[in-house]
N, C-alpha and C positions, 0 to 999 in steps of 0.2 A: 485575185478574185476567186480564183479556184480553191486555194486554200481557206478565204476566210466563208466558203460555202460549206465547203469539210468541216470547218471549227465548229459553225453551227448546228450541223446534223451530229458532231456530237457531244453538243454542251445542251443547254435546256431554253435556250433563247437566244434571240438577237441582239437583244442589248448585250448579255456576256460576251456573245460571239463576239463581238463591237470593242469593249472589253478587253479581251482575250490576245486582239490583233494590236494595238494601243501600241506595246511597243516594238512591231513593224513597220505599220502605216496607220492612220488616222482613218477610221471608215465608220459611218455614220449606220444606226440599226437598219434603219431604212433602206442606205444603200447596199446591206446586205441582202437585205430582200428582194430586193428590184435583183438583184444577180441569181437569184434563186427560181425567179420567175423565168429572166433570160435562157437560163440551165435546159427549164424543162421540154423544150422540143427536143433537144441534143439527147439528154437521158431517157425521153421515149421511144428512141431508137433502138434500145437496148432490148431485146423480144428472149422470149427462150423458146428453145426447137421444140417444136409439138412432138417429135419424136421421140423426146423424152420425157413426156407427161403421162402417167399412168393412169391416172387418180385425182378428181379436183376437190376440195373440200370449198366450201361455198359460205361464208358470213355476213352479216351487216353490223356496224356501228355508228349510234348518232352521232351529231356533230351538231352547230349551229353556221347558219353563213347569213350574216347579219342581224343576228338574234332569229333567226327564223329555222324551225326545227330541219334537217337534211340528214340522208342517211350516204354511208360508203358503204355498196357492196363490195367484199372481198375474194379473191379466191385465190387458194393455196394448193399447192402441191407438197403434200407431206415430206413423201420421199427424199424430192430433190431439197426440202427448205423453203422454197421459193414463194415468193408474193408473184403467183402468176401474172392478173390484172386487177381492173376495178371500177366502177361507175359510180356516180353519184346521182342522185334525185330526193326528191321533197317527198316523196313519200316511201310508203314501206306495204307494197301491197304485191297481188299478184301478177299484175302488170309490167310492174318495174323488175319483180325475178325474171319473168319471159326473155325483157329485153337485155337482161344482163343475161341469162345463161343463154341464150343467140348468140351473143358475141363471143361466149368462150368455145358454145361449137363451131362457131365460124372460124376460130383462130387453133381448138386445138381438137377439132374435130368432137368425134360421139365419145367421150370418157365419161367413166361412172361419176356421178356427181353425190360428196355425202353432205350432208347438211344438220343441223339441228331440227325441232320438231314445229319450227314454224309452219303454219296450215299453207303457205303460197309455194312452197317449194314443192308438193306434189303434184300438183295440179302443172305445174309450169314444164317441167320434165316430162309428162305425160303427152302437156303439146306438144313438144321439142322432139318427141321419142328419144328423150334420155334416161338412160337407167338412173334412178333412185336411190338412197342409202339416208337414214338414219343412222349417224354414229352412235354407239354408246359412250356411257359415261366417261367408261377407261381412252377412249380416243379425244374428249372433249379438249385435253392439254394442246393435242397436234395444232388444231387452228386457233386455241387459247392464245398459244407462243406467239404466232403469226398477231392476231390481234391485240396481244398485250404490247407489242414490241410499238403499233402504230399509236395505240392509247395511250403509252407511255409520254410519247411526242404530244397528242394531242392536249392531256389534260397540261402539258408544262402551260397551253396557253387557253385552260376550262375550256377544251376543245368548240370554242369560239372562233372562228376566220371573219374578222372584221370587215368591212369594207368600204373605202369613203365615196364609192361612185353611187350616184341616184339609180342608180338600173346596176343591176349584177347578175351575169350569166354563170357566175361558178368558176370560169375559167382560172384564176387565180390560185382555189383551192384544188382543183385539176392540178396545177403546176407542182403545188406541194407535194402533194402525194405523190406526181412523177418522180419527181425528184429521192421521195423516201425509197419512192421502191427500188430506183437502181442504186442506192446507197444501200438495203438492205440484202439485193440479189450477188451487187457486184464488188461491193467494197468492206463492208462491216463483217468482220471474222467473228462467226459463230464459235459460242462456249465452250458447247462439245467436241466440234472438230480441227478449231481452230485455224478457219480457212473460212472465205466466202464463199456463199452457195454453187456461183457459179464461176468462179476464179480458182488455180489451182498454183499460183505465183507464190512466192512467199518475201513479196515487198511488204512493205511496211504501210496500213492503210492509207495513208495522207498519199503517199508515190502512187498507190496500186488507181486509186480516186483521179489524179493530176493526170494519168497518164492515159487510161480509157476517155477521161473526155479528150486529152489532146488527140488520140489516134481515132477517135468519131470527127473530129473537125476536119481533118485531112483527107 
């Protein structure tokens, strides 16, 4: 199971993934995903120490979750790499930045937060009494990387999150995204440095992946 969740965070879909596993075991797209869902309380465990957060850079990216428009906030830690956290909501206003930069002072305290030039990000720091920052252009790449890395995933499937139930609270796509982000903090070896952000082993991803969730189980 573990492995054919690996296979898919890094090929471009479920059916591949499905595909891919063929001749190990026989596993159905589906039941790839139902295992992907199971994962995500396990790899929400996975936090990074506010000790180490300097600096938060702050984004959003659309999505759809049943054809119906939804936004990811994101937010990144340049320095360290890292996809700190994330929320999701139906809209895109100054409301929903509040409640999202709440939750990252709540978790990593008053750090400077930089942002694009969206008009709800000043306002929302000012109630928070959080420092403010507009990046320039030259830093636009730092939380580019971070968000091309998730967009990359999303458009594999026209960043659509289907869903067959008559009521959907999101939690499904919640699950995804947990899941990307301890496969992009803890297991996926960055370009540049050829290591995970927050790994310093030098297993081989598939091992390094298999063996953080077995040592979260126990």
């Amino acid at each position: 199971m573990l492995y054919g969740v690996y296979v898919y965070l890094c090929s471009n879909s479920l059916r591949r993934a499905s595909k891919i596993l063929e001749p190990m075991v026989e596993r159905s797209h589906e039941a790839i995903r139902q295992w992907i869902q199971r994962l995500a309380p396990i790899c929400d465990r996975f936090c990074v120490d506010r000790r180490l957060v300097r600096t938060i850079f702050v984004d959003e990216t659309m999505i759809k979750i049943r054809g119906k428009q939804a936004w990811i906030w994101v937010a990144y830690e340049p320095a360290l790499r890292v996809f700190l956290s994330f929320r999701i909501s139906y809209n895109q206003s100054g409301l929903d930045a509040i409640l999202f930069l709440r939750e990252l002072r709540g978790r990593y305290g008053r750090k400077p937060i930089w942002t694009d030039e969206g008009n709800w990000y000043p306002d929302a720091c000012r109630y928070l009494r959080l420092e403010h920052h507009v990046y320039p252009d030259e830093w636009k790449n730092l939380i580019e990387r971070m968000n091309q890395a998730l967009k990359d995933r999303l458009e594999c499937f026209d960043d659509l999150f289907p869903c067959l139930g008559d009521e959907c609270n999101g939690e499904h796509v919640y699950n995804w995204v947990s899941v990307f982000r301890f496969f992009h903090n803890h297991v996926r070896e960055n370009e540049d440095t050829g290591r995970a952000p927050l790994q310093e082993d030098h297993l081989p991803e598939y091992q390094r992946f298999i063996r953080l969730i077995r040592e979260a189980l126990t």
